[in-house]
C-alpha positions in Angstrom: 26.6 10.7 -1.9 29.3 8.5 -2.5 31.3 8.8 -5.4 28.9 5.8 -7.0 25.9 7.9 -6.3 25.0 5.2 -4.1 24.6 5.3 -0.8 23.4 2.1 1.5 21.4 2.6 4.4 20.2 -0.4 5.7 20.9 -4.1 4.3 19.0 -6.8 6.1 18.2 -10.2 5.8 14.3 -11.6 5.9 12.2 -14.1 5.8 11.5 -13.0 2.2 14.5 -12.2 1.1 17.4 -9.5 1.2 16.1 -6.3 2.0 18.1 -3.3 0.9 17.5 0.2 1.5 20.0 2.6 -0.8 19.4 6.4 -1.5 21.1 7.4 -5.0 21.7 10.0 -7.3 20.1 10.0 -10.4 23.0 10.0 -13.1 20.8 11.3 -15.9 19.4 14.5 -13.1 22.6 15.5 -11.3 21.3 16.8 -7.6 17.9 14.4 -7.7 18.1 11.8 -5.0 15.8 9.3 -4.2 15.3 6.3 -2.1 14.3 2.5 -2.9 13.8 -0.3 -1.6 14.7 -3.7 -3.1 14.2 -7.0 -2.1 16.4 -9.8 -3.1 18.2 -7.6 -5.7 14.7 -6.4 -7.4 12.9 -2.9 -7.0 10.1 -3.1 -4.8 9.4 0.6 -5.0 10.6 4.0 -5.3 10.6 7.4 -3.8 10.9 8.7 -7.6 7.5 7.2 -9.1 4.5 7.5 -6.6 1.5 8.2 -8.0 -0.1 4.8 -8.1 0.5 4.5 -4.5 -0.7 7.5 -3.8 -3.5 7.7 -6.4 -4.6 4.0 -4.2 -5.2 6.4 -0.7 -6.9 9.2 -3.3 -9.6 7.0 -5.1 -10.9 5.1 -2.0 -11.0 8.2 0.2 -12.8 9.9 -3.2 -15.5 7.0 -3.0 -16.5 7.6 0.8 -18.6 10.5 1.8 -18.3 10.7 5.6 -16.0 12.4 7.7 -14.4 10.7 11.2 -12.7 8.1 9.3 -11.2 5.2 10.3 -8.4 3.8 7.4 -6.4 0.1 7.9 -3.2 0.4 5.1 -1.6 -3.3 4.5 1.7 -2.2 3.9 4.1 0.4 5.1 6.9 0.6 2.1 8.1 4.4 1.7 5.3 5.6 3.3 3.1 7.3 0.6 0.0 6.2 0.7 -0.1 6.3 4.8 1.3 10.0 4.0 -1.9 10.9 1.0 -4.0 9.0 3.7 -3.3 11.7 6.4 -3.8 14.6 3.9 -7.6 14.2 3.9 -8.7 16.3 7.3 -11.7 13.9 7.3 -9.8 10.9 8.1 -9.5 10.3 12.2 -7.3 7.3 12.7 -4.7 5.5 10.2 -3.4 2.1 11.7 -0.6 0.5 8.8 0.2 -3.2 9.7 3.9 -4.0 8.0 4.9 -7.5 7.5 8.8 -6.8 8.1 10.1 -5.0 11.3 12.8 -3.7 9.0 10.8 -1.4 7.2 9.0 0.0 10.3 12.7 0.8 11.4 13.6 2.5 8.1 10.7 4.9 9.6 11.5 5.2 13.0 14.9 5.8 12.4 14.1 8.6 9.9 15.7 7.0 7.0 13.2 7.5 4.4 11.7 10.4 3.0 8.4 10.9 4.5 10.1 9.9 8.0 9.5 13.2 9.6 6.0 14.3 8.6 4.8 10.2 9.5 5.9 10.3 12.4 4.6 13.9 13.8 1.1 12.8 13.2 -1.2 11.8 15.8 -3.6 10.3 14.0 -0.8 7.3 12.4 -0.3 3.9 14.4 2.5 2.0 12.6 3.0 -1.9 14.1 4.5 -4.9 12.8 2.3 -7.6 11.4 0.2 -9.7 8.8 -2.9 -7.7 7.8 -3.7 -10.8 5.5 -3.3 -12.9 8.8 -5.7 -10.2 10.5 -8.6 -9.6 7.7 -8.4 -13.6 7.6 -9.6 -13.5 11.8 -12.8 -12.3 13.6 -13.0 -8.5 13.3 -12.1 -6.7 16.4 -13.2 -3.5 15.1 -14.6 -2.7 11.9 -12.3 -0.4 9.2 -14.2 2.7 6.9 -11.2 1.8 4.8 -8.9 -1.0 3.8 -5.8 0.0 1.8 -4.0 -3.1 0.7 -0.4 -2.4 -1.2 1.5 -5.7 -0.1 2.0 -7.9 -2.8 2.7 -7.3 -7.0 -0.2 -8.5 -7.6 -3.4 -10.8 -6.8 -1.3 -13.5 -8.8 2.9 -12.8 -7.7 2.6 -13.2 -3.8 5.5 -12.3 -1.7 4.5 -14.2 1.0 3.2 -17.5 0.6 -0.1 -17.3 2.9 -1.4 -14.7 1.0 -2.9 -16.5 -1.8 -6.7 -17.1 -0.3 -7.4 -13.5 0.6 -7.5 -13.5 -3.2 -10.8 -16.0 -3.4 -14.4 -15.4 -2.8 -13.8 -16.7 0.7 -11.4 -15.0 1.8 -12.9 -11.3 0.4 -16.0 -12.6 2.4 -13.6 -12.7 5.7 -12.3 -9.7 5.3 -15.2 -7.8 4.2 -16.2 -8.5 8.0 -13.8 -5.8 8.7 -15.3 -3.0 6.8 -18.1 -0.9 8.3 -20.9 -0.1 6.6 -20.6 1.8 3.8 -16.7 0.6 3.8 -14.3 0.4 0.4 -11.9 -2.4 0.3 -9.2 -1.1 -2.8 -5.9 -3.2 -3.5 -3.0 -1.8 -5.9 -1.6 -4.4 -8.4 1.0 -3.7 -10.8 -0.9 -5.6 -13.8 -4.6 -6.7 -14.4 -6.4 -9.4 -12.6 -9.6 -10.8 -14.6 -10.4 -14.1 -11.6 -9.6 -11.4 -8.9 -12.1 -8.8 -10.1 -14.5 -11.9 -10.5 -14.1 -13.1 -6.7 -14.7 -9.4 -5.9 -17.7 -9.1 -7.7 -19.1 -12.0 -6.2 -18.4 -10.3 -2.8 -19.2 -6.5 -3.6 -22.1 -5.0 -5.3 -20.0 -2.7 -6.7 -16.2 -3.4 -8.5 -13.6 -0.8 -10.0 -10.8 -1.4 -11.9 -9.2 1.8 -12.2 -5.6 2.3 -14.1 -3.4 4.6 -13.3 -0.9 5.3 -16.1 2.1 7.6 -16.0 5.2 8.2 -17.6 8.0 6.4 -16.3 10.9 9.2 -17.9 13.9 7.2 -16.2 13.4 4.0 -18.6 11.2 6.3 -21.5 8.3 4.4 -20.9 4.7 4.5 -20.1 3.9 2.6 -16.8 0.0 0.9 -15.7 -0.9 -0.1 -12.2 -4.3 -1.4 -11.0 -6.5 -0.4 -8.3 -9.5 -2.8 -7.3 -12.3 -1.1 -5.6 -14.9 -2.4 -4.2 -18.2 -1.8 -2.0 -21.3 -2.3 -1.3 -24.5 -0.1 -2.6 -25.6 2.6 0.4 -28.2 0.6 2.5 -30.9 3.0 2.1 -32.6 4.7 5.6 
């Protein structure tokens, strides 16, 4: 660490902004370091709080009951929810589509925490791209699970095509890509009444689950949102 506690490891310019990945040392916990990611000066995320991410993989693996599983993850960030992804031994494939080819490099060139373990497993496929772009198209193979941890929230976009996979329509497109049986579940930092609507006018069955924790570096209690949603067993 430098003697800032801050350390920069990769500053980048995007189409969205300035990315900047930095590792620091917590001044309040002497010897706790973490990593974040921010993008035009704000925090995008954290290698310090990750339970919501985490808790995203957790509850939609929870709501499926068979084994062999395929999972889609919008999404790369720090890696967390690919990583609680690839702790269930039921879970076969896990394909994350990442709209900047920055942040698939902060993985392949073992700059963030989870860098090692990611990248040893067979089972993860990691590519550049716009899953929005790809649950918008013709399925070319159907998904057992859709993670989607992209933007803040169904209303706070950080790209600006993202907006209609937010309405009934575009939840009916990318249903197309589940298999039977399959959960679509999006993380959101706050609460989305018309997005839980458009999802229960897709879905026979809608969760909005909270996940609360305590957020000891600002004293505070934080809520995110996971939607989950799916369809009722068709009976045999």
């Amino acid at each position: 660490m430098s003697p800032s506690n801050l350390e920069i490891l990769a500053y980048e310019t995007t189409p969205l902004g300035d990315l900047c990945l930095r590792r620091r040392e917590l001044l309040s916990r002497p010897g706790t370091v973490i990593t974040e990611i921010t993008l035009d000066h704000e925090l995008l995320m954290s290698s310090y709080v990750t339970s919501s991410e985490r808790a995203l993989a957790e509850e939609a693996l929870a709501r499926h009951t068979d084994s062999d599983l395929s999972v889609l993850v919008g999404g790369l960030g720090l890696g967390y929810t690919a990583n609680e992804v690839l702790k269930s031994p039921r879970v076969r494939r896990v394909e994350v589509v990442e709209f900047l080819p920055e942040v698939v490099g902060f993985l392949r060139d073992g700059l963030v925490p989870l860098s090692r373990e990611l990248l040893a497993d067979p089972r993860l496929v990691v590519r550049e791209g716009d899953v929005y772009e790809q649950l918008r198209d013709l399925a070319q193979e159907c998904w057992d699970v859709v993670l989607i941890d992209v933007d803040h929230s169904p209303e706070e976009h950080l790209g600006t095509t993202n907006e209609s996979f937010y309405s009934e329509s575009g939840l009916e497109r990318a249903k197309q890509h589940l298999s039977p049986g399959g959960i679509l579940a999006v993380w959101s930092y706050a609460e989305s009444s018309p997005f839980v609507a458009a999802l229960r006018s897709t879905f026979s069955i809608v969760e909005s689950v909270p996940v609360t924790v305590m957020n000891d570096l600002v004293d505070e209690k934080q809520t995110d949102w996971l939607f989950i949603a799916r369809d009722e067993p068709i009976a045999t």
